[in-house]
N, C-alpha and C positions, 0 to 999 in steps of 0.2 A: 614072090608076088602073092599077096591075101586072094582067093575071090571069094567074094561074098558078093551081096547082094549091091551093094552101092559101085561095085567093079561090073556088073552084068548092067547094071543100068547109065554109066560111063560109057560103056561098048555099045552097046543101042542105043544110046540118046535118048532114052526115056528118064522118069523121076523113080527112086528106089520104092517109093509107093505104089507107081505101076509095077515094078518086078514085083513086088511083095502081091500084091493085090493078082497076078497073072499066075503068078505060083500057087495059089490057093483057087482059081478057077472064078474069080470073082465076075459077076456077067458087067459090071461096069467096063469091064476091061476085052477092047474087041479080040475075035477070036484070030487072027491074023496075030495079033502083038500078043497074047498069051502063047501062040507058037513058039515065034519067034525066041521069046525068054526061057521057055521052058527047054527047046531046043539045044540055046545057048549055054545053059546050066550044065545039061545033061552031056556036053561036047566036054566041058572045062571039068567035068565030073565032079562038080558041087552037090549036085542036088540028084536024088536018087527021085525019080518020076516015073 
């Protein structure tokens, strides 16, 4: 199984734009759902945060 970014945003129902945009701390993006993804990253150990 790949995870990347279009696999975190699959598992949340969000758009890979949201993860992308949540991972960089983007304030479009609420802070509740920038948890969430960063969370989810850091569980699947993709993304070092």
């Amino acid at each position: 199984m790949k995870v990347n970014q279009k696999y975190i945003a699959d598992l949340l129902k969000v758009s890979r734009v949201t993860v992308t945009k949540a991972l960089q701390d983007h304030p479009d993006i609420a802070i509740s759902t920038r948890k969430k993804v960063k969370d989810l990253a850091q569980e699947l150990g993709t993304f070092q945060i």
